[in-house]
C-alpha positions, 0 to 999 in steps of 0.5 A: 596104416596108424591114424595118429592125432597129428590130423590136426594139424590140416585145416579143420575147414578147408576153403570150398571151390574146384580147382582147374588146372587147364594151362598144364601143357605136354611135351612128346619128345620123338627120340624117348617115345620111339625109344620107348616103343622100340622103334628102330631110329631112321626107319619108315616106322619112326618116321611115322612115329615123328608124325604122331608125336607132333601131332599130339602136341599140338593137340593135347590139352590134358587137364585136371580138376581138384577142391578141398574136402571135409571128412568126417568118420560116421562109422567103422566103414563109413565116411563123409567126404564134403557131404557126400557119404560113401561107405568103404571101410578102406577109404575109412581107414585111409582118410581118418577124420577131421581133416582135408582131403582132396577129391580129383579127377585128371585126364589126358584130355578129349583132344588126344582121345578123339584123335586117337579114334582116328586111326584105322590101325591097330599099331598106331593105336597102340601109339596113340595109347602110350601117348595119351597115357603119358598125357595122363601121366603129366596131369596126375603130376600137376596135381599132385604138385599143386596139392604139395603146394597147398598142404605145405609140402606134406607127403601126400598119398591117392585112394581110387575106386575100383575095388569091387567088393569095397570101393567100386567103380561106381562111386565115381560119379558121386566123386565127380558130383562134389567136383561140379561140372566135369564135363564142360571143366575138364571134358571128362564124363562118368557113365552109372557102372563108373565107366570114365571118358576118355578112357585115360582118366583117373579120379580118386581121392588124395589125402595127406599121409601121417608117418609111415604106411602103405595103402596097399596093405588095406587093398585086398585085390590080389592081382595086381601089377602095382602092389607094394604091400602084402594086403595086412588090414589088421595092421593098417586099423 
């Protein structure tokens, strides 16, 4: 990733506050979902998938919270993220300096998770946690779609922590301290170890994308499913 002088153009002091996006809604279509579990349409298990299903839309409430951040470089692998400093040569690299960037956490919500809690089985469960991650899936896009808004449509990119030896886990908490009140916003809390409740949270950060990159080539994790690029952090200085 090149870091080029067009940061500039991002506002040098965004407006402070958190955003909430609690109003994002969820639909779960039974076809799509029985389609995709592969549950074989007209049988008892379909049937009992319908059910689920419609229940969890009356349920869900996933919900998210963003706000606008500061970064200022302080050294080669240290960053300020509106004041809070976190030390990660792979977020240095990806945020730059002087610029906005967008602390967030996005949940499929309490409700889902604690009705999913309910269920003694092993294969519902298993239900419940597609379910919960489509959830999740809907409020990761209302927050990607309201920061397109704000930054006028530019291309946005996400850094999360969970990179032991460079951005672990346990920073979560201090992202959720620039974000306020988690818990009673977005019914999300954080244990020490960065341990998210519910489970199907994701918190991180987004940040406005110059030209053409890949953060994948700052990651040195090696296994992973996601991966589009070979870990290169030569190039990406």
């Amino acid at each position: 990733m090149r870091l080029g002088a067009t940061v500039a153009a991002l506002p040098a002091a965004p407006e402070p506050g958190t955003r909430v996006l609690d109003d994002i809604g969820f639909a779960c279509e039974p076809r799509g979902l029985a389609a995709r579990l592969k549950v074989r349409p007209g049988s008892r298990a379909a049937q009992r998938l319908e059910g689920m299903a419609a229940q969890a839309a009356a349920l869900a409430r996933p919900r998210a919270l963003w706000r606008p951040a500061y970064v200022d470089c302080l050294s080669r692998d240290e960053v300020s993220l509106g004041g809070t400093v976190f030390r990660s040569l792979l977020l240095r690299r990806a945020l730059g300096g002087g610029c906005a960037a967008y602390p967030f956490v996005a949940t499929c919500g309490r409700e889902l998770a604690d009705w999913s809690a309910g269920f003694p089985d092993l294969l519902r469960r298993y239900w419940a946690d597609v379910i919960m991650d489509m959830a999740l899936r809907r409020s990761l896009a209302a927050v990607r779609r309201a920061l397109a808004r704000h930054c006028g449509g530019a291309r946005l990119e996400r850094i999360e922590p969970g990179i032991p030896a460079d951005w672990p886990a346990t920073v979560i908490p201090a992202l959720f301290g620039l974000l306020g009140d988690t818990e009673a916003r977005a019914g999300v809390t954080a244990s020490p170890l960065g341990v998210m409740r519910p489970l199907k949270s994701v918190a991180g950060v987004f940040f406005v994308s110059w030209g053409r990159h890949d953060k994948c080539a700052l990651c040195p994790l090696e296994h992973c499913d996601r991966r589009t690029a070979a870990y290169a952090p030569a190039d990406a200085g």
